[in-house]
Every structure is written in C-alpha cells, then in structure tokens.
N, C-alpha and C positions, 0 to 999 in steps of 0.2 A: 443635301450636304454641300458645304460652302465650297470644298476644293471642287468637287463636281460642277459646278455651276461656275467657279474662275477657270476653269479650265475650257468650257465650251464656252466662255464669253471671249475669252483669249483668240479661241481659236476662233469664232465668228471673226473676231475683229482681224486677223489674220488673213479669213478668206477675203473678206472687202478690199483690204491694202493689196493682199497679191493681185486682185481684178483688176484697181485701180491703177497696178504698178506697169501690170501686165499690157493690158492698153494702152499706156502711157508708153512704155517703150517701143512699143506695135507703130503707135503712131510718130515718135520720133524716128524711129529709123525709115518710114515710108516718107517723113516728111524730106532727112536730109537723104535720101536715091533718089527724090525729086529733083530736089537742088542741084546734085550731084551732075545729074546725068541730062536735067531738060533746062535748068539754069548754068551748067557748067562753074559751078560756087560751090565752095563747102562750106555746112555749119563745123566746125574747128572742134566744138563742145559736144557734140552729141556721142559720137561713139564712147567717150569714156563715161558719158552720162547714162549710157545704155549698158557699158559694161560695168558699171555699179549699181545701174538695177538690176541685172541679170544677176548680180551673186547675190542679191538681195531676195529676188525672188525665189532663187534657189536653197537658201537657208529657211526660211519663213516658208517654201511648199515644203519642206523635207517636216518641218513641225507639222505642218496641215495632214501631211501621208499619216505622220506616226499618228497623230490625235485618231485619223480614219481607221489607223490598223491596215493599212495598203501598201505597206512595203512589201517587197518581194521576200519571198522565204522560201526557205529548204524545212521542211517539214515532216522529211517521211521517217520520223525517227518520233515524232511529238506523236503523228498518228497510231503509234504499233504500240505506245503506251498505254498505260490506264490513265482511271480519270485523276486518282491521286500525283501520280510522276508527271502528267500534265501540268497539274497545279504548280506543284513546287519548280516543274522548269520555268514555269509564268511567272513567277517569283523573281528564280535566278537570276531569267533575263530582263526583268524589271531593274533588278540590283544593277547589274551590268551594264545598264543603260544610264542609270543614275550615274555610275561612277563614271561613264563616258560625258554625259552631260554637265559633269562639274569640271572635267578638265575642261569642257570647251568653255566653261565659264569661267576660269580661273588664268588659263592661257589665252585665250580671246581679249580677256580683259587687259592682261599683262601686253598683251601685242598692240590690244589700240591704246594703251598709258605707254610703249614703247615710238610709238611712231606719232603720237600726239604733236608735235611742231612739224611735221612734214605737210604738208599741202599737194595738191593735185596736179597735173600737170596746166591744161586747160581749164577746169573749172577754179583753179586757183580753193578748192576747197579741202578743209583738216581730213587729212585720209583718217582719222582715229574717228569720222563718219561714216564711210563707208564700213569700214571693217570694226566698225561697234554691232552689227548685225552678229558676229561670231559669239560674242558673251551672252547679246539679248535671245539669239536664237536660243540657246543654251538653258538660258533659262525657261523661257517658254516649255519648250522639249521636257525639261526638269519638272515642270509643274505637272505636265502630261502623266509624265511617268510616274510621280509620285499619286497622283489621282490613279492610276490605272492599278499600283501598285497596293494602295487604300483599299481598292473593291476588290481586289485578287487575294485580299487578307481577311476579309471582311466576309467573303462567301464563304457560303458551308461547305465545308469539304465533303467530295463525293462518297458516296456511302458504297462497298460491296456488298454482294452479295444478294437475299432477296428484302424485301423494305418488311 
C-alpha cells in the first residue's frame, strides 16, 4: 500500500535527521562549554542555533513516537472494552488526531507566513525557518494518522462470539 510505505519512508527519513540533529546539537553545545569555560570566548551563535534544533527535534521525535505508537496513554478504559468499542475508539482518536494535525498545519503555516520578514537574533536567519517545522511537523503526523487510520478501517471487525 503506497500510504503505508510514505509513511515509513517519512518516518525513516525522520529518524536519520533526528540522529543527525541530535548529535549535531550534542556536539555544539560541548563545543561552545569548551570555549566557554577553557578558552574564556563565547560562540555568540550557538545557543540559539541549539535552541532551534531543540524545537526541531522536538516536533519531528513527537512524529517519530506517534509513527512508533509510544506516547504515553491512559488506557484503562480501552482495556475493559470489547474488541468492537476498541475499534471505533481507534477511529475516533484517529479523527481527533487528524483534526489536531490540520490545525497545526494550517496555524503553523499562518505563523511562519506571519513572521516571514523577522530574522534571528544572532544567526541573522528568517525565523519562518525555524518555526516552519510546526506545519511540516503536521503534516508528517497527518500522513501517520491517516495511514494508521486507512488499516484501522480496512481490518475486519472483531467478530463475537464462538467462530
């Protein structure tokens, strides 16, 4: 299935960037407490360059959880159900999620076409970069949901009784 298969290339391509990012910021910030503390120098650029990977990687792992199914949940209500009322909460909160997912794609988007001419402090860069991760997260998450939402409609409904 095509959505099945964009949706785990997404997310592959998601884990490599988050490693990549991840590290990257690891080793910026070890780089300037060097600086810092055994050069007595500061890099000027780093902290805000870290604090714009940090929401970056923050949005793009929150897509990586979902794709996993590893966010935390309160569940003791999904368990004391059947397998049908299972189903169609998995639905619901499918729906629920989409409709969360399209605000952040539609206000995400309005916010970095909002702040489009402002620039960064330090890096002198269009903040409608960093906080363009809000829409593309969104989307991302959207794809998720709607593939999750494809196979949760697509399986056979649980059967009572004996077979």
């Amino acid at each position: 299935m095509v959505l099945n298969r964009l949706s785990a290339r997404i997310n592959q391509a998601a884990e490599y960037l988050l490693f990549g990012m991840g590290l990257g910021m690891a080793l910026l910030v070890a780089v300037q407490v060097f600086f810092r503390y055994a050069l007595n120098h500061s890099i000027f650029w780093s902290e805000e360059l870290a604090r714009f990977l940090l929401v970056w990687l923050t949005f793009l792992g929150a897509s990586v959880v979902y794709y996993r199914g590893a966010h935390a949940s309160v569940d003791f209500l999904y368990q004391r159900v059947g397998a049908r009322s299972q189903r169609a909460m998995n639905i619901l909160v499918y729906l629920l999620s989409l409709a969360f997912f399209l605000v952040m794609i539609v206000y995400g988007w309005r916010f970095a076409h909002f702040i489009r001419l402002q620039v960064s402090a330090a890096l002198n860069l269009p903040k409608w970069i960093p906080h363009s991760i809000i829409p593309l997260s969104g989307l991302i998450l959207t794809i998720h949901a709607l593939n999750f939402l494809w196979r949760e409609v697509k399986s056979a409904p649980a059967k009572r009784g004996r077979p």
